[in-house]
VEXMARLUM-712941 format. One record per atom (N, C-alpha, C): residue number from 1; residue in three letters; atom name; x, z, y. Coordinates in pm, 1 decimal. Example, Ala and Ser with C-alpha at 12.3 -4.5 7.8 and 13.67 -1.06 7.14 Angstrom:
! VEXMARLUM-712941
k: 1 r: Ala a: N px: 1319.0 pz: 780.0 py: -569.0
k: 1 r: Ala a: CA px: 1230.0 pz: 780.0 py: -450.0
k: 1 r: Ala a: C px: 1320.0 pz: 780.0 py: -330.0
k: 2 r: Ser a: N px: 1285.0 pz: 708.0 py: -225.0
k: 2 r: Ser a: CA px: 1367.0 pz: 714.0 py: -106.0
k: 2 r: Ser a: C px: 1290.0 pz: 787.0 py: 3.0
! end
This chain:
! VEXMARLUM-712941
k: 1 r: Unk a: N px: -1408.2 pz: -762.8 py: 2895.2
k: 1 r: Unk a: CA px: -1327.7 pz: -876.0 py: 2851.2
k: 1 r: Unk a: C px: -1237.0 pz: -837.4 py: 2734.6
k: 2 r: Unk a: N px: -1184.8 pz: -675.1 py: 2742.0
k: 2 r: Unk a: CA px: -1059.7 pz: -633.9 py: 2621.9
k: 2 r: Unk a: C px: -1184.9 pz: -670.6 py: 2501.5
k: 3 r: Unk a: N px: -1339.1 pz: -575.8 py: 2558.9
k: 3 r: Unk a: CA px: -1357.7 pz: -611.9 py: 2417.1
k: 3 r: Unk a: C px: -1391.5 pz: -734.1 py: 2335.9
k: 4 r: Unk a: N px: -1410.4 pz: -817.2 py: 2388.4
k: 4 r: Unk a: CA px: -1443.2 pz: -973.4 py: 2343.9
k: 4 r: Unk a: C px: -1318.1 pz: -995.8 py: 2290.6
k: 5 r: Unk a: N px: -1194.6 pz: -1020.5 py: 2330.7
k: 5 r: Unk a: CA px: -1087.3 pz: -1016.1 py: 2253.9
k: 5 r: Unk a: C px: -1041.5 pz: -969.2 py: 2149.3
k: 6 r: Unk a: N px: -1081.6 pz: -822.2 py: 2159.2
k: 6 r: Unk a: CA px: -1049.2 pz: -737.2 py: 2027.8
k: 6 r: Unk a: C px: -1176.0 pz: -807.3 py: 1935.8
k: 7 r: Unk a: N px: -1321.9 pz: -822.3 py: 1973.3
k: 7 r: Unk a: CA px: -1372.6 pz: -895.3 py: 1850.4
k: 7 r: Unk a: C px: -1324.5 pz: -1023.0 py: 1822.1
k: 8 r: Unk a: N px: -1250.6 pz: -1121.8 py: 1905.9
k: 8 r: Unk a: CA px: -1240.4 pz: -1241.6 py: 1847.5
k: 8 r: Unk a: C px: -1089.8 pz: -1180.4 py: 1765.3
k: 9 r: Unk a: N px: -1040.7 pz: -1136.6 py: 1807.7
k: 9 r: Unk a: CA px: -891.0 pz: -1093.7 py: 1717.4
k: 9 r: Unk a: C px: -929.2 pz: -1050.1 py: 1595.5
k: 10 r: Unk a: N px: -1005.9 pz: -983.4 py: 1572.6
k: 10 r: Unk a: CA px: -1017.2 pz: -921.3 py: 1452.6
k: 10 r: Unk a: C px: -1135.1 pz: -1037.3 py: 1372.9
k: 11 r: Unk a: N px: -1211.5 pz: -1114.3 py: 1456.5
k: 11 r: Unk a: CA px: -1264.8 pz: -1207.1 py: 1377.3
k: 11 r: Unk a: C px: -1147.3 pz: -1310.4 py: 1300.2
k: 12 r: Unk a: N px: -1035.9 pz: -1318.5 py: 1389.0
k: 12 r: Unk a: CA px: -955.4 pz: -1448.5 py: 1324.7
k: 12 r: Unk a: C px: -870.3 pz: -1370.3 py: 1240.0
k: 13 r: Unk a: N px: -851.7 pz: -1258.8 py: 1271.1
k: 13 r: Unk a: CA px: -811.9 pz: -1179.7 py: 1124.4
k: 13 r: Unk a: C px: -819.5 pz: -1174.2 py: 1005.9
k: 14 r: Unk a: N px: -969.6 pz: -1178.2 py: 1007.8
k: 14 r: Unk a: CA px: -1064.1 pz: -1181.8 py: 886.8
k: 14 r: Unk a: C px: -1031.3 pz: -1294.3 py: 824.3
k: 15 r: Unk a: N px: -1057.3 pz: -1465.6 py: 901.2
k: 15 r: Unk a: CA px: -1055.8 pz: -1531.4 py: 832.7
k: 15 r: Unk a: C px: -910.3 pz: -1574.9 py: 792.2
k: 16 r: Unk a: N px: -812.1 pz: -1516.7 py: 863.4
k: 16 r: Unk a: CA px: -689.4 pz: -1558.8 py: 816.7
k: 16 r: Unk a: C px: -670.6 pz: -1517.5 py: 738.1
k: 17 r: Unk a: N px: -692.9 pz: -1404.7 py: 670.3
k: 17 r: Unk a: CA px: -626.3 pz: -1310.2 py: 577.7
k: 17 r: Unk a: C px: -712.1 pz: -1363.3 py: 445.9
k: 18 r: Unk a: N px: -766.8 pz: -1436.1 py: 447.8
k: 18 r: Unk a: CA px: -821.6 pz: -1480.9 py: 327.7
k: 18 r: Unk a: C px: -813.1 pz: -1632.6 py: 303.2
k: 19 r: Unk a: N px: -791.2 pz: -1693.1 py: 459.5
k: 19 r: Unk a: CA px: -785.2 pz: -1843.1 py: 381.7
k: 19 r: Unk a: C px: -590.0 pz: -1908.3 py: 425.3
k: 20 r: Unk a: N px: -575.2 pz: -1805.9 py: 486.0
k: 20 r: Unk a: CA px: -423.5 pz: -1812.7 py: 520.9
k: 20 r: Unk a: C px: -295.8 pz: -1839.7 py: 384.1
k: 21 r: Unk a: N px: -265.7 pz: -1928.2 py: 338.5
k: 21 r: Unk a: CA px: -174.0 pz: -1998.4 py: 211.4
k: 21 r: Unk a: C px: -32.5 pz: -1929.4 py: 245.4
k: 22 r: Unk a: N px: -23.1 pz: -1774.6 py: 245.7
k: 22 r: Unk a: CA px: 152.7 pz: -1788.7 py: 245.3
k: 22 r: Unk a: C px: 268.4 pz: -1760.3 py: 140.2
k: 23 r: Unk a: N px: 343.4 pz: -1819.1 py: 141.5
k: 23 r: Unk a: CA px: 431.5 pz: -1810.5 py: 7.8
k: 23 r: Unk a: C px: 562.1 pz: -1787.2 py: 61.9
k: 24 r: Unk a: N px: 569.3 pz: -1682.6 py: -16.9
k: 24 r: Unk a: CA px: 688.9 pz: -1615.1 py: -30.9
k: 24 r: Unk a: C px: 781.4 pz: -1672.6 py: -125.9
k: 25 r: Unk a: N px: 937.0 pz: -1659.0 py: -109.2
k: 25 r: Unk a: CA px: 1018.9 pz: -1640.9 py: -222.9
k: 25 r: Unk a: C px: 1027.9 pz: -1499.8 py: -302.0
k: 26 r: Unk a: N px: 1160.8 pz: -1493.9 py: -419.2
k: 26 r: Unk a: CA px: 1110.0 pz: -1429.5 py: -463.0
k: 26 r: Unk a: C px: 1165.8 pz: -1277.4 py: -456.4
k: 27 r: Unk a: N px: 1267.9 pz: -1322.2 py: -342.4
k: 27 r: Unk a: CA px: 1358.4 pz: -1198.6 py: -254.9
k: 27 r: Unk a: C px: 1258.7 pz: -1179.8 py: -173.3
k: 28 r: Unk a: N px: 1165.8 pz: -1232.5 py: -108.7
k: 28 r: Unk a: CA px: 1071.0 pz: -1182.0 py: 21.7
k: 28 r: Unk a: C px: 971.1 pz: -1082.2 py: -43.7
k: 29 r: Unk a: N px: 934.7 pz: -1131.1 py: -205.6
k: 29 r: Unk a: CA px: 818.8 pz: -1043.2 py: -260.8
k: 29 r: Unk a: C px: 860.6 pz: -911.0 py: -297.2
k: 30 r: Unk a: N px: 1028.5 pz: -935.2 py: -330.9
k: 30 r: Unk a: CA px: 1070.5 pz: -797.0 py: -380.6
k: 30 r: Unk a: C px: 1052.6 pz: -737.9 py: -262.4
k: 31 r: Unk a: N px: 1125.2 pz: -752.3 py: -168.5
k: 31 r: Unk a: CA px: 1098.8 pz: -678.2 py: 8.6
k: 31 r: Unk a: C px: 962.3 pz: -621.2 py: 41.7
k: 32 r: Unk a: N px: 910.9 pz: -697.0 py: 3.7
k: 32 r: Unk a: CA px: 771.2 pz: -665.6 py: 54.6
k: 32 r: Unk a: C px: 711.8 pz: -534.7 py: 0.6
k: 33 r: Unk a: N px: 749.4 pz: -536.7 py: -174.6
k: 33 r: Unk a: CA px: 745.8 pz: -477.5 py: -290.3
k: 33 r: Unk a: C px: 762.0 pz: -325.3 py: -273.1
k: 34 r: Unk a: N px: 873.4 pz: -304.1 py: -140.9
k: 34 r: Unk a: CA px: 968.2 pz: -207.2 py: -174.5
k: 34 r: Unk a: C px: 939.6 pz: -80.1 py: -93.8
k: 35 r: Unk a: N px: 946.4 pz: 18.8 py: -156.4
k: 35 r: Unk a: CA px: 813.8 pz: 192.2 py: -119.2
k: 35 r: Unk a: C px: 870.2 pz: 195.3 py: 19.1
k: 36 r: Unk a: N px: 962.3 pz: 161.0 py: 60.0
k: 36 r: Unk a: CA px: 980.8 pz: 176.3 py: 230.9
k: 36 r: Unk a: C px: 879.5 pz: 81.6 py: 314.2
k: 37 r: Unk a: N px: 855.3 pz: -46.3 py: 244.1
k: 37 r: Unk a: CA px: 851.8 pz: -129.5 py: 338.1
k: 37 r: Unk a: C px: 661.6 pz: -110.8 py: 307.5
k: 38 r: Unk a: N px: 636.9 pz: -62.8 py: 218.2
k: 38 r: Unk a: CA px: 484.9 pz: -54.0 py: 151.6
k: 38 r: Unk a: C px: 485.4 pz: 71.9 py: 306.1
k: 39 r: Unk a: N px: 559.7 pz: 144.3 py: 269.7
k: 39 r: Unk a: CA px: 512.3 pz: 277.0 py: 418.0
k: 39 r: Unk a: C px: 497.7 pz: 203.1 py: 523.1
k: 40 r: Unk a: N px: 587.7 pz: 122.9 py: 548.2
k: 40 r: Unk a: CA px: 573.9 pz: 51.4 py: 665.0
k: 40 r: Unk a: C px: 444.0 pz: 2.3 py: 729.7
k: 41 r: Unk a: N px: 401.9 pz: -123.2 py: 606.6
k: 41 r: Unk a: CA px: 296.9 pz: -155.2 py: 588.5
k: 41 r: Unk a: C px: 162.7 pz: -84.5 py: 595.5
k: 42 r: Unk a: N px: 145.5 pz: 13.6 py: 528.0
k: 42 r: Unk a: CA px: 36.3 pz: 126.5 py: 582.5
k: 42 r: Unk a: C px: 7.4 pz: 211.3 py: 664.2
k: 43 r: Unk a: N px: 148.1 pz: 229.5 py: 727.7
k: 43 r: Unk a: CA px: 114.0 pz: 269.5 py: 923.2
k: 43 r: Unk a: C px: 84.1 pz: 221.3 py: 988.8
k: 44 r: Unk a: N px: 178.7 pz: 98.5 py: 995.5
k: 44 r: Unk a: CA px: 97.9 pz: -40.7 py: 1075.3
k: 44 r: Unk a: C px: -63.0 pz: -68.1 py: 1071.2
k: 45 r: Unk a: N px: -112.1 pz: -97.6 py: 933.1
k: 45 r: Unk a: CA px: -258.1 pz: -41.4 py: 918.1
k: 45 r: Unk a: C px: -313.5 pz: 41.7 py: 970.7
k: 46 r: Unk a: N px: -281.4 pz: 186.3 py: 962.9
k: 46 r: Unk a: CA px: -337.8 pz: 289.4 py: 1014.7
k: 46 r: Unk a: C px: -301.4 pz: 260.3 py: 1204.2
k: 47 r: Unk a: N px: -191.3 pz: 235.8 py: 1243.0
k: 47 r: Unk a: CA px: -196.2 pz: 240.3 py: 1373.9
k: 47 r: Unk a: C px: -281.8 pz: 102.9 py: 1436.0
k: 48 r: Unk a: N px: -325.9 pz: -27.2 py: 1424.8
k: 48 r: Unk a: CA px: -402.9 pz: -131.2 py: 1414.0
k: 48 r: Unk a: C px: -525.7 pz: -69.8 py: 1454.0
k: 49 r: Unk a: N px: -585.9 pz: 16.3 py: 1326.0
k: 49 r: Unk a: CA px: -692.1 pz: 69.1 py: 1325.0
k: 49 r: Unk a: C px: -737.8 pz: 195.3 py: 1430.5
k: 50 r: Unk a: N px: -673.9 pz: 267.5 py: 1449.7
k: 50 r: Unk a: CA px: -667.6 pz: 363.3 py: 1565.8
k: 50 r: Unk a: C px: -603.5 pz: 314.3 py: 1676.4
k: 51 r: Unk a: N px: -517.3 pz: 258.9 py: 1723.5
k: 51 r: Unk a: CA px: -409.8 pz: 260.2 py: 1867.8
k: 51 r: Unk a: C px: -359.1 pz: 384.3 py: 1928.8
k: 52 r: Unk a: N px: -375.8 pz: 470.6 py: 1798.6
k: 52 r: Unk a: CA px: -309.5 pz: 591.2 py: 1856.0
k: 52 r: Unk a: C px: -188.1 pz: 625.5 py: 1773.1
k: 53 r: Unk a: N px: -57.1 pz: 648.7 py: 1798.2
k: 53 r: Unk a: CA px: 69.3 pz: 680.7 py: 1706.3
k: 53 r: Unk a: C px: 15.5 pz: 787.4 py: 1663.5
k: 54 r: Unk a: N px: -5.2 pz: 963.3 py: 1721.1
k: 54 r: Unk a: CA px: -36.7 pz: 1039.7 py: 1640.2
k: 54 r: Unk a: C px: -94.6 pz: 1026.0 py: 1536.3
k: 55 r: Unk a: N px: -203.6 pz: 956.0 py: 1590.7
k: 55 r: Unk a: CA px: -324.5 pz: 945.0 py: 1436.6
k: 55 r: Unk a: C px: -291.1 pz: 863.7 py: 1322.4
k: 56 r: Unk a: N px: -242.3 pz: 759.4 py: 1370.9
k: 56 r: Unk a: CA px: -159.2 pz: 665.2 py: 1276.3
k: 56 r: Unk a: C px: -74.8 pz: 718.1 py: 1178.1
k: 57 r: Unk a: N px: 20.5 pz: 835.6 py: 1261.6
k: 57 r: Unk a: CA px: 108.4 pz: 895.3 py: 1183.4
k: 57 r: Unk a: C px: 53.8 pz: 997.2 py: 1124.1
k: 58 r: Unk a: N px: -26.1 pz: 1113.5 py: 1162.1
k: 58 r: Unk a: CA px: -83.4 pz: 1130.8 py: 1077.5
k: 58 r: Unk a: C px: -175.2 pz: 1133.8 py: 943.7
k: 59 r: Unk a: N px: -224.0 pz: 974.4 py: 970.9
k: 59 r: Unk a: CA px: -324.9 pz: 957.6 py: 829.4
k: 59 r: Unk a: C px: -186.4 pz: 914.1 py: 730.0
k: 60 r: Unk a: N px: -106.0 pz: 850.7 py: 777.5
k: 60 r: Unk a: CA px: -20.0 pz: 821.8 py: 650.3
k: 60 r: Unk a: C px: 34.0 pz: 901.6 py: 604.9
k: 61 r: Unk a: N px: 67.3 pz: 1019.9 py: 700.8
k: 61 r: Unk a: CA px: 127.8 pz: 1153.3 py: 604.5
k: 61 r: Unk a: C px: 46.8 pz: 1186.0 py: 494.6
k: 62 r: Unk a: N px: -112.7 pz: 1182.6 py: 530.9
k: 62 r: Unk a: CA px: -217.2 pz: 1241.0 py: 460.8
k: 62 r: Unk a: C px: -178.7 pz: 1092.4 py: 321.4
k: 63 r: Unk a: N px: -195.1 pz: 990.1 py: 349.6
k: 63 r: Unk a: CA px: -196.6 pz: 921.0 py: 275.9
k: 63 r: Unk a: C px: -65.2 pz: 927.9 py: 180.1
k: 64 r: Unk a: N px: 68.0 pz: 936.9 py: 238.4
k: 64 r: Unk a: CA px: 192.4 pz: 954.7 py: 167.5
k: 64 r: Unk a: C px: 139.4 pz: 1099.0 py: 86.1
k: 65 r: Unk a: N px: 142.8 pz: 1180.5 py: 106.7
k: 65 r: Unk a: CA px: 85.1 pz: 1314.0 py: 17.8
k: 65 r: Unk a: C px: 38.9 pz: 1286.2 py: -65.1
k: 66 r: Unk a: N px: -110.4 pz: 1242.7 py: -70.4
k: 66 r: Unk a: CA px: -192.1 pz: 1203.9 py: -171.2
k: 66 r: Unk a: C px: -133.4 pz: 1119.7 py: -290.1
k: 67 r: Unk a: N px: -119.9 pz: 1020.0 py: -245.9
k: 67 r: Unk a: CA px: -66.7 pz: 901.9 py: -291.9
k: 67 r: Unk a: C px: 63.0 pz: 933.7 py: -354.6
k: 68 r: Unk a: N px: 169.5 pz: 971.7 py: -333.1
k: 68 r: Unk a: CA px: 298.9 pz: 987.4 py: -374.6
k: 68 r: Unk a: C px: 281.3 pz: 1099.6 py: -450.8
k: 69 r: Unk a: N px: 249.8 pz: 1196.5 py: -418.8
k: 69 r: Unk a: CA px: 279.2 pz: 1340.9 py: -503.9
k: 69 r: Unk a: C px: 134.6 pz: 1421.0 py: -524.3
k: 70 r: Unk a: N px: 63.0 pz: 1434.8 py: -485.5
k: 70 r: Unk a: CA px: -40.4 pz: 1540.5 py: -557.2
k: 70 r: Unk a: C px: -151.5 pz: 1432.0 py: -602.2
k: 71 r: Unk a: N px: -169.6 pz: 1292.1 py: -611.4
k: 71 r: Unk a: CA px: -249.2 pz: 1214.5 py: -750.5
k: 71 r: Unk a: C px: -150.3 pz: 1116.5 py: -789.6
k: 72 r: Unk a: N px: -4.6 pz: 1173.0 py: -815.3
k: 72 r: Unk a: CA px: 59.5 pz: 1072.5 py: -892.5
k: 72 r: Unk a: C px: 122.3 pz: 1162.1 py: -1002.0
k: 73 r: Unk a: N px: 97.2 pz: 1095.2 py: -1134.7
k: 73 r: Unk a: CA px: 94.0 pz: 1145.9 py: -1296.9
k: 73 r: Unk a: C px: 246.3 pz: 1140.7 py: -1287.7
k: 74 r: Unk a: N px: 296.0 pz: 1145.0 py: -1233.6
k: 74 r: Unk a: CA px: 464.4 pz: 1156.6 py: -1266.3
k: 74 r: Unk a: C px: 553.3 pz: 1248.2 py: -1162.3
k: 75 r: Unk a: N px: 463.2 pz: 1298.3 py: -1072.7
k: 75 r: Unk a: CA px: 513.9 pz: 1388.8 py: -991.3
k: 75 r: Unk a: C px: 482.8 pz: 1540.8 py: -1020.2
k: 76 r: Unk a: N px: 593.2 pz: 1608.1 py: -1004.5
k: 76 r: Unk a: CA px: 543.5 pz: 1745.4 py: -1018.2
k: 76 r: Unk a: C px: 432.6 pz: 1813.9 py: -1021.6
k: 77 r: Unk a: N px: 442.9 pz: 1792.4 py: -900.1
k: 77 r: Unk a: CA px: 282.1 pz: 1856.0 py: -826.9
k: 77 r: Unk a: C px: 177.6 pz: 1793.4 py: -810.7
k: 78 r: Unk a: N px: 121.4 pz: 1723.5 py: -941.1
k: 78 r: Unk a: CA px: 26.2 pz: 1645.5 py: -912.3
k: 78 r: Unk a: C px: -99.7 pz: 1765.9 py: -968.6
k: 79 r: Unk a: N px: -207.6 pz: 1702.6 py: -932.1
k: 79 r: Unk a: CA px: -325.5 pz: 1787.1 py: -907.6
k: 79 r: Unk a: C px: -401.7 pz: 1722.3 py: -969.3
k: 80 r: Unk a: N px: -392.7 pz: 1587.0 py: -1078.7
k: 80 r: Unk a: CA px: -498.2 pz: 1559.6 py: -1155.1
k: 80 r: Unk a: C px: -538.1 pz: 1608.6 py: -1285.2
k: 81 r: Unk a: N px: -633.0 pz: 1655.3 py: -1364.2
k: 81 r: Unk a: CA px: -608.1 pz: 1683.7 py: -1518.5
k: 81 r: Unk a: C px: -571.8 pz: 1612.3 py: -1582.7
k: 82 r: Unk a: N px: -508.7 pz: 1674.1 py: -1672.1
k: 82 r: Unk a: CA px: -442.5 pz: 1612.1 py: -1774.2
k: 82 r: Unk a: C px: -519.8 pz: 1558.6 py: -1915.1
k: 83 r: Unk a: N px: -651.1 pz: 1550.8 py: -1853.6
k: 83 r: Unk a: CA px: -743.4 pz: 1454.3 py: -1953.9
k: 83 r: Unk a: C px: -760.5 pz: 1336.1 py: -1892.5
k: 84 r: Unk a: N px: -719.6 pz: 1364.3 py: -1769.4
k: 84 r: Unk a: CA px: -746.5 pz: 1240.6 py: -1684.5
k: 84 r: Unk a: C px: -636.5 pz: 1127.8 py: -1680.3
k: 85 r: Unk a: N px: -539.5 pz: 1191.1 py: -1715.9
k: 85 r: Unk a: CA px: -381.8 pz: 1134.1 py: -1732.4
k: 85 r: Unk a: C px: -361.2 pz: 1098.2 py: -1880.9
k: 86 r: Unk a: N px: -296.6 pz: 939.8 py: -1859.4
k: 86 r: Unk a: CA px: -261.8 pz: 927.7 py: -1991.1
k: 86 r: Unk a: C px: -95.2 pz: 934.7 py: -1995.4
k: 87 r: Unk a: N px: -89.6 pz: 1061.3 py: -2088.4
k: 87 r: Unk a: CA px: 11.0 pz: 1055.1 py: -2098.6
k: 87 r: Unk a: C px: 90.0 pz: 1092.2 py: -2210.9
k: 88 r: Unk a: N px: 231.4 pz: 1117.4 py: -2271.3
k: 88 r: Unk a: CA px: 294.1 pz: 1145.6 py: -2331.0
k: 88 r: Unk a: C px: 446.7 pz: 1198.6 py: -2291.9
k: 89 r: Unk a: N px: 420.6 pz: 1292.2 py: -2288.1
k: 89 r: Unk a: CA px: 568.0 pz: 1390.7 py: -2242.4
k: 89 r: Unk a: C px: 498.7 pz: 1416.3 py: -2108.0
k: 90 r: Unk a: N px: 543.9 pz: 1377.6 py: -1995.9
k: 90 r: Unk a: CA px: 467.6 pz: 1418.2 py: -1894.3
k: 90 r: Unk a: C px: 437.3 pz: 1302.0 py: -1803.3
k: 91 r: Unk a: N px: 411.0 pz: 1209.8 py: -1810.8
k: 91 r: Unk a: CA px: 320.7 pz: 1081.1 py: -1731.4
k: 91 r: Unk a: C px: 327.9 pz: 958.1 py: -1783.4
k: 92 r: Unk a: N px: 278.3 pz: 859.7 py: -1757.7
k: 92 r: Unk a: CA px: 268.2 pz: 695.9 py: -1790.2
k: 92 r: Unk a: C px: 418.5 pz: 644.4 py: -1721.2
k: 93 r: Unk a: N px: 428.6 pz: 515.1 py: -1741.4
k: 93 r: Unk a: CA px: 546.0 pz: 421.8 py: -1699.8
k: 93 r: Unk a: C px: 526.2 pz: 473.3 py: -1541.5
k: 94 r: Unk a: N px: 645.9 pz: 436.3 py: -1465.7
k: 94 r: Unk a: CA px: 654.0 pz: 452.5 py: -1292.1
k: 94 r: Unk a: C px: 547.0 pz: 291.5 py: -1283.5
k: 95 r: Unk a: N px: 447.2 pz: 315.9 py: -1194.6
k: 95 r: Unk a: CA px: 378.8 pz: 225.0 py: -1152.4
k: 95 r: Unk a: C px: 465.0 pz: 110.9 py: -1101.1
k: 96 r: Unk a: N px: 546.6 pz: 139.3 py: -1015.6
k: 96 r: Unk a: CA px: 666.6 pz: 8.2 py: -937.4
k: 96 r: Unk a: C px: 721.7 pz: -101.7 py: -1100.5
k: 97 r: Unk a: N px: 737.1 pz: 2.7 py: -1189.3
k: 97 r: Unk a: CA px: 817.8 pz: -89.8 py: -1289.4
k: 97 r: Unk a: C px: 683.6 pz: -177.6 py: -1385.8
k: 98 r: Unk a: N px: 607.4 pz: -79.7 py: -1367.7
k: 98 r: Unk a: CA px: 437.3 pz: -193.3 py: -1401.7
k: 98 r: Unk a: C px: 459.8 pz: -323.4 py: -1341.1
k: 99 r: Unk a: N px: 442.6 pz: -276.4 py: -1240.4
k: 99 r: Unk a: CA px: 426.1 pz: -362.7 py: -1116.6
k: 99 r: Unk a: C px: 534.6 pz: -542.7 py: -1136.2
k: 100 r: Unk a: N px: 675.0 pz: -465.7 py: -1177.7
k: 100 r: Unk a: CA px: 741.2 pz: -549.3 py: -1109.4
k: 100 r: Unk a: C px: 762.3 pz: -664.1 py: -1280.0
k: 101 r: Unk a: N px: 722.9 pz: -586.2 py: -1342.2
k: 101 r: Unk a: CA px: 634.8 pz: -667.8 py: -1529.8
k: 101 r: Unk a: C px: 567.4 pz: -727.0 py: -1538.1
k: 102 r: Unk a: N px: 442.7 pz: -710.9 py: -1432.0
k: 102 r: Unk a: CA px: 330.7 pz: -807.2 py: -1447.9
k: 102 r: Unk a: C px: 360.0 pz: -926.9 py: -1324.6
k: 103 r: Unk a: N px: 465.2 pz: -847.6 py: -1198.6
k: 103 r: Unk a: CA px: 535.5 pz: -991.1 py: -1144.9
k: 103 r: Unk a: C px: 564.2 pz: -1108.9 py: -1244.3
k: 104 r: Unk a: N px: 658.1 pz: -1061.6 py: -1327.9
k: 104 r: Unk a: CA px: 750.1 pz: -1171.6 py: -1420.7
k: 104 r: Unk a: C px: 611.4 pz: -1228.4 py: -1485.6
k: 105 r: Unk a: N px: 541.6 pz: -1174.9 py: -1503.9
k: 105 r: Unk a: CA px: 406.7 pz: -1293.5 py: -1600.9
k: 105 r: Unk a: C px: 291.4 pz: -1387.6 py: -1503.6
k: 106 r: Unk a: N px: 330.0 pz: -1352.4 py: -1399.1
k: 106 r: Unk a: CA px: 292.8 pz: -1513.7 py: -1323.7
k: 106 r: Unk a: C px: 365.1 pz: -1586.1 py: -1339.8
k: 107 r: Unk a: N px: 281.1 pz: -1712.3 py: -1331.9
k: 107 r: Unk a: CA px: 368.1 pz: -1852.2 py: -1351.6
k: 107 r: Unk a: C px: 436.1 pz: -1911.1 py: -1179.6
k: 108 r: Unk a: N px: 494.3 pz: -1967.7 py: -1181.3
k: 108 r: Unk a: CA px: 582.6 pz: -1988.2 py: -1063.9
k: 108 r: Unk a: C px: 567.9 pz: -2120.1 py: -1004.3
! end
């Protein structure tokens, strides 16, 4: 019976997450926006997907690592070449301030 549930849950998942209309303001998008709440967001993922806290917490470490510091062009210790990086002095714009630039050029 759990598993019939877990497939219909994750069936209405599916279709929510794609035909689901939600709108935010534009304090909720910054929130949402924001590298704490993005961690947040990708444990939750990872724990969803496993039901296990260890593992959960562990892939996001793996994922915070990766992601934050050894393939990001503006961190020390990043581990990509530098043919691979575009850069000048030592990395591109902070991705967040990309990010929060191409916010302002949607229309509202």
């Amino acid at each position: 019976m759990s598993d019939l549930f877990s497939l219909a849950s994750l069936f209405m998942f599916q279709i929510g997450s794609r035909f689901l209309n939600i709108e935010f303001t534009e304090k909720q998008k910054m929130a949402v926006m924001h590298p704490m709440t993005q961690n947040i967001i990708v444990f939750c993922m990872f724990y969803v997907a496993t039901q296990n806290f260890r593992i959960a917490f562990f892939l996001w470490a793996l994922y915070f690592v990766f992601s934050r510091i050894l393939l990001n062009e503006n961190h020390p210790f990043n581990m990509l070449p530098r043919s691979w990086v575009n850069i000048e002095g030592l990395g591109t714009a902070n991705p967040t301030d990309v990010y929060y630039e191409n916010l302002k050029l949607l229309p509202h």
